[in-house]
C-alpha positions as CSV (number, residue, x, y, z in Angstrom):
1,X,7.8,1.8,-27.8
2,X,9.1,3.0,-24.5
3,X,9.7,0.5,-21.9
4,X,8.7,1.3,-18.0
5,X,10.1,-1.4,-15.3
6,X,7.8,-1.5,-11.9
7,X,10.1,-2.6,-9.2
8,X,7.2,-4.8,-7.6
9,X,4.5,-6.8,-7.9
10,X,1.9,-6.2,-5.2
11,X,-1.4,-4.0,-6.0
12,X,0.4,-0.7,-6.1
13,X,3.5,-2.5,-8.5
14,X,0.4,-4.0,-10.6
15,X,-1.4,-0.7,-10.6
16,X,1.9,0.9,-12.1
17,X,2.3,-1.8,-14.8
18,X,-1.7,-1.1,-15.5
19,X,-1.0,2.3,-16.2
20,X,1.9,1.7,-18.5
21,X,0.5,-0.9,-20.5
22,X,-2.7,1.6,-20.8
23,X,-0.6,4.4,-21.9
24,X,0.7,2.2,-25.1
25,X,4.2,1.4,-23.0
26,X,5.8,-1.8,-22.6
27,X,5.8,-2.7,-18.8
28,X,8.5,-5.1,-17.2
29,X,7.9,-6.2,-13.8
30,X,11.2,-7.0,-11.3
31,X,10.2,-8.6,-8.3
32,X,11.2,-11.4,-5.8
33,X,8.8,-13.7,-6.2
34,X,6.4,-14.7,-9.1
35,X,3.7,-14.9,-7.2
36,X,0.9,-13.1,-5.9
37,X,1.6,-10.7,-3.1
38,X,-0.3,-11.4,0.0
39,X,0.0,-8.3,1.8
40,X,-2.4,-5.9,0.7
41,X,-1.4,-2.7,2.8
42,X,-4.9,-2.2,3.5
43,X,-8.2,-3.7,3.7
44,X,-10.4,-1.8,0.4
45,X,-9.3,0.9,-2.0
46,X,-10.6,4.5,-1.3
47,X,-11.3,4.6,-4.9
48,X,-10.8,2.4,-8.3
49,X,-7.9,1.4,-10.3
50,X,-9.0,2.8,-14.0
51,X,-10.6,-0.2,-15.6
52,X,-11.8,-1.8,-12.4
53,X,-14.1,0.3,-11.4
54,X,-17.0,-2.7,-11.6
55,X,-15.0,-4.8,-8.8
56,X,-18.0,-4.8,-5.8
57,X,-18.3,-1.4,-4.1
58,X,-20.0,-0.9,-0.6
59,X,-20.6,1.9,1.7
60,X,-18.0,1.8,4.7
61,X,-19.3,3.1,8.4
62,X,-16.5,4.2,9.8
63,X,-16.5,5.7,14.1
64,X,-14.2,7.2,16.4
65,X,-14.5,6.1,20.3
66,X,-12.5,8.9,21.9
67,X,-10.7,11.9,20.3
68,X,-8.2,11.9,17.2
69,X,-5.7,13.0,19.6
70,X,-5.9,10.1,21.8
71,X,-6.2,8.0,19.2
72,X,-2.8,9.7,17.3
73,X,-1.1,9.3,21.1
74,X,-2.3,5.7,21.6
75,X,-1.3,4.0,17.8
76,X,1.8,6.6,17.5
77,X,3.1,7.8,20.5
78,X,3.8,11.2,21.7
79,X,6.2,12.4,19.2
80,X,4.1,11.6,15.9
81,X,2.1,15.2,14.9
82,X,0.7,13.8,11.5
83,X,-2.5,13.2,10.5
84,X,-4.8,9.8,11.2
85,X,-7.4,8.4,9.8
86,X,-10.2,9.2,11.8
87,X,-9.7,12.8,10.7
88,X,-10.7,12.3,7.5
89,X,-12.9,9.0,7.4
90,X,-15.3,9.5,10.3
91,X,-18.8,8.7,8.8
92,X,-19.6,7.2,5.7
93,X,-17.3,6.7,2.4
94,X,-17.4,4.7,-0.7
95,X,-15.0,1.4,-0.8
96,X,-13.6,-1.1,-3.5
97,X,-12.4,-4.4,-2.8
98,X,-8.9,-4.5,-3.3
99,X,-8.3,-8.1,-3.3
100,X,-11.0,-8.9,-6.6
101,X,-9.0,-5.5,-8.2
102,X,-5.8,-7.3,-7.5
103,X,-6.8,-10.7,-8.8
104,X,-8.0,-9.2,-11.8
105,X,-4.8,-7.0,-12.3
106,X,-3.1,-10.5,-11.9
107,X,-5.1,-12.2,-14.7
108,X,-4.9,-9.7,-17.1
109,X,-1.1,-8.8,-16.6
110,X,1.2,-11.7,-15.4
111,X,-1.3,-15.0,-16.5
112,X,-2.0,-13.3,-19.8
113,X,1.5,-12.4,-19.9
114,X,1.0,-8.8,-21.2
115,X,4.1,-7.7,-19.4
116,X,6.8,-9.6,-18.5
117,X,7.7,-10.6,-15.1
118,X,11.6,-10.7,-14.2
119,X,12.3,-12.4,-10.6
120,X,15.3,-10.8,-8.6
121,X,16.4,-9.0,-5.4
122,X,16.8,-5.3,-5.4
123,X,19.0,-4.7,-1.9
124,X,21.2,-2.1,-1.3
125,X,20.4,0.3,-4.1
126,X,21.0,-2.1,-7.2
127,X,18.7,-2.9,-9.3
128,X,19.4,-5.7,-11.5
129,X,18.5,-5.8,-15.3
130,X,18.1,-2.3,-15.3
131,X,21.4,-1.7,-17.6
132,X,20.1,-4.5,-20.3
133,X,16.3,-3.1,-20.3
134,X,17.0,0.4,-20.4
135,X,13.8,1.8,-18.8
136,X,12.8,4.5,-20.0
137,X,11.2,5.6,-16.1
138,X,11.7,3.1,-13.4
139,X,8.5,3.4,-10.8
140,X,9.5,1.5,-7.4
141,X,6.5,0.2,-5.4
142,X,9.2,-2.2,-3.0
143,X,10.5,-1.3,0.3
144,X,11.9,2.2,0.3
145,X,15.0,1.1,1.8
146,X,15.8,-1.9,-1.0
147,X,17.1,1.6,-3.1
148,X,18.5,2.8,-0.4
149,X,23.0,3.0,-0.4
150,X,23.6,5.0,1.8
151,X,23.2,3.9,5.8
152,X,23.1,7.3,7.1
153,X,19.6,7.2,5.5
154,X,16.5,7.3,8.4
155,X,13.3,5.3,7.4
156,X,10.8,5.9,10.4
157,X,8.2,3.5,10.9
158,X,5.3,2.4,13.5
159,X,4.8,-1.4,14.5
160,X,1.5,-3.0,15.3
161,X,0.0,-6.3,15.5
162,X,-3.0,-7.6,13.4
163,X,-5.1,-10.6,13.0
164,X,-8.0,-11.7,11.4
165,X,-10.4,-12.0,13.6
166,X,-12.8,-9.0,16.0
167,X,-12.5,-8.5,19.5
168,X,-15.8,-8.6,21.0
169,X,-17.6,-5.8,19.5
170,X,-21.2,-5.8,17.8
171,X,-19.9,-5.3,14.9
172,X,-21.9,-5.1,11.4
173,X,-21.2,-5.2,7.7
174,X,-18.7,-2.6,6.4
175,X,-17.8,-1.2,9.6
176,X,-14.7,0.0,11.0
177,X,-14.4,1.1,14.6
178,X,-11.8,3.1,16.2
179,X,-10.4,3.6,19.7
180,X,-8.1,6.2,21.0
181,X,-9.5,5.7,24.8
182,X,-6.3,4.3,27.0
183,X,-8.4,1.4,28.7
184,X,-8.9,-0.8,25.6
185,X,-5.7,-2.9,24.6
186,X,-7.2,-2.8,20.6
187,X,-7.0,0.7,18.8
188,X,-8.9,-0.7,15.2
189,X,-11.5,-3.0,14.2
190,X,-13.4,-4.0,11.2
191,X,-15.4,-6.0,8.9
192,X,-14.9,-5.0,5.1
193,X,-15.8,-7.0,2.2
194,X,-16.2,-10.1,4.5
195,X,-13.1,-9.8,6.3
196,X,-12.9,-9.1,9.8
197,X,-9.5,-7.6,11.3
198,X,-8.4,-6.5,15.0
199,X,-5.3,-3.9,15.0
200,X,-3.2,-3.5,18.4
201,X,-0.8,-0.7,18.8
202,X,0.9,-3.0,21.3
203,X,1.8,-6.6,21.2
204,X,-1.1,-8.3,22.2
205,X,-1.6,-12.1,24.5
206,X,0.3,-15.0,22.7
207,X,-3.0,-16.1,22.5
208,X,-4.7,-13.5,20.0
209,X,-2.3,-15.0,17.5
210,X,-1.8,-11.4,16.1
211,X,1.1,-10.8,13.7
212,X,3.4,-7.5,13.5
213,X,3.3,-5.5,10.7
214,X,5.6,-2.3,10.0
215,X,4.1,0.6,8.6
216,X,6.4,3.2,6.8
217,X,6.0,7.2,8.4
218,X,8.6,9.0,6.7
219,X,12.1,8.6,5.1
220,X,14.9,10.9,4.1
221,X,16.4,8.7,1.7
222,X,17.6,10.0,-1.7
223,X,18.8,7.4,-3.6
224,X,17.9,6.7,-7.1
225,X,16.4,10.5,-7.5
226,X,15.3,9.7,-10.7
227,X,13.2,6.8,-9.8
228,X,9.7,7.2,-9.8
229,X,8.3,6.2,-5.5
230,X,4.7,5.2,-5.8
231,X,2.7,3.8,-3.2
232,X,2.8,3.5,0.7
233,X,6.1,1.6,0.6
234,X,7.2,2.9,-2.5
235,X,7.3,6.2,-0.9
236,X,7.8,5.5,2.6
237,X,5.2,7.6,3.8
238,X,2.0,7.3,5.3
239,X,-1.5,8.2,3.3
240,X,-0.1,7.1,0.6
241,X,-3.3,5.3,-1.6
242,X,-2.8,2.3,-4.0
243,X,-5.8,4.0,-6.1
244,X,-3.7,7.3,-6.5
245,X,-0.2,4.9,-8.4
246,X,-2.0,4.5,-11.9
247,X,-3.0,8.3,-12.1
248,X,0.8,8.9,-10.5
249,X,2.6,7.2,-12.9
250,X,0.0,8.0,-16.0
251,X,1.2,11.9,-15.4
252,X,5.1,10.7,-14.8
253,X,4.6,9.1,-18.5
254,X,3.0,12.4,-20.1
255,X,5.6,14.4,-18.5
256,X,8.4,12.7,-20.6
257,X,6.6,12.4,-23.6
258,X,6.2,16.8,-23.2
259,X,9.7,17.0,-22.6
């Protein structure tokens, strides 16, 4: 049997390991802690994990205040031309919670032990255990930059600053609200799945407790060529999905057994 190590054990590292152990491979987590991630990248999945799909579904809302090109200028700033997500969400889509798809994903692979979890630091390109396991495809779902040797490397990222609570906004089930309009400090709100989240492009008061989180734009980085880059951090690039790693690395695992 083949083995595949996921560098990783949030839901896109569990996602990968899923789609190993459901393509008859054996699947060998490395990650720096053994236990459950609690940074979810984003609040639902945009579609299932194969397997999952019964995890509760709803219908998300989802509104622009302003244009997208305010709104790219406000989060990004002046020299970002990529796409945002009220291009493509504006109006109603489908949404999966991500948190019951990850518990389950937990349960069935690390409690049940159906693949085994290794705990060690990957930093400055090395990967440790790789030369005793002998993968035979290595998918990385960690920090871009953790496989990254060479410092000449650029990893462009944006900053902002979340917390867990709503600015005051009527705001209902399964909504999320945008702002690209200059005179409001917040540029994202929502309420998903029972949890509700303000996002700032710019600190915020002390007193909105609001936390920074750094979210990967694009990378040049070459390192490890044959490695396998799945997910948002994995990658280093935005619109990268956690829904989109299984089919990703279900594909890199036909390719090899073609070739």
């Amino acid at each position: 049997m083949s083995r595949i190590v996921i560098l990783g054990c949030g839901p896109s590292g569990l996602a990968a390991a899923h789609a190993a152990v459901s393509s008859g491979r054996e699947a060998v987590i490395i990650s720096n802690t053994r236990y459950p991630s609690q940074q979810y990248g984003c609040q639902y999945l945009h579609g299932p994990v194969p397997g999952y799909e019964d995890v509760p579904q709803v219908r998300v809302r989802y509104s622009l205040n302003g244009t997208p090109e305010q709104y790219r200028r406000k989060v990004y700033g002046d020299k970002w031309e990529g796409k945002v997500s009220p291009e493509d969400l504006v109006g109603e889509h489908d949404a999966w919670d991500i948190r019951a798809t990850y518990a389950r994903m937990w349960h069935d692979l690390i409690t049940e032990k159906t693949v085994e979890l290794i705990v060690a630091d990957v930093h400055n390109g090395r990967i440790p255990a790789v030369s005793t396991l002998q993968p035979d495809l290595i998918v990385s779902t960690i920090p871009a930059q953790a496989l990254c040797s060479n410092p000449r490397h650029e990893f462009a990222t944006n900053t902002i600053w979340a917390n867990g609570s709503t600015v005051r906004l009527p705001l209902s089930d399964d909504e999320v609200v945008c702002d690209g309009t200059p005179g409001r400090a917040w540029y994202r709100v929502s309420n998903v799945f029972g949890y509700r989240t303000t996002e700032w492009a710019t600190m915020p008061h002390k007193s909105s407790k609001a936390v920074p989180v750094i979210k990967p734009l694009w990378t040049n980085c070459t390192c490890h060529p044959g490695v396998l880059r799945a997910g948002r951090y994995g990658a280093w690039e935005k619109k990268r999905l956690v829904h989109e790693v299984y089919p990703a690395v279900t594909e890199a695992i036909h390719e090899q057994a073609r070739a």
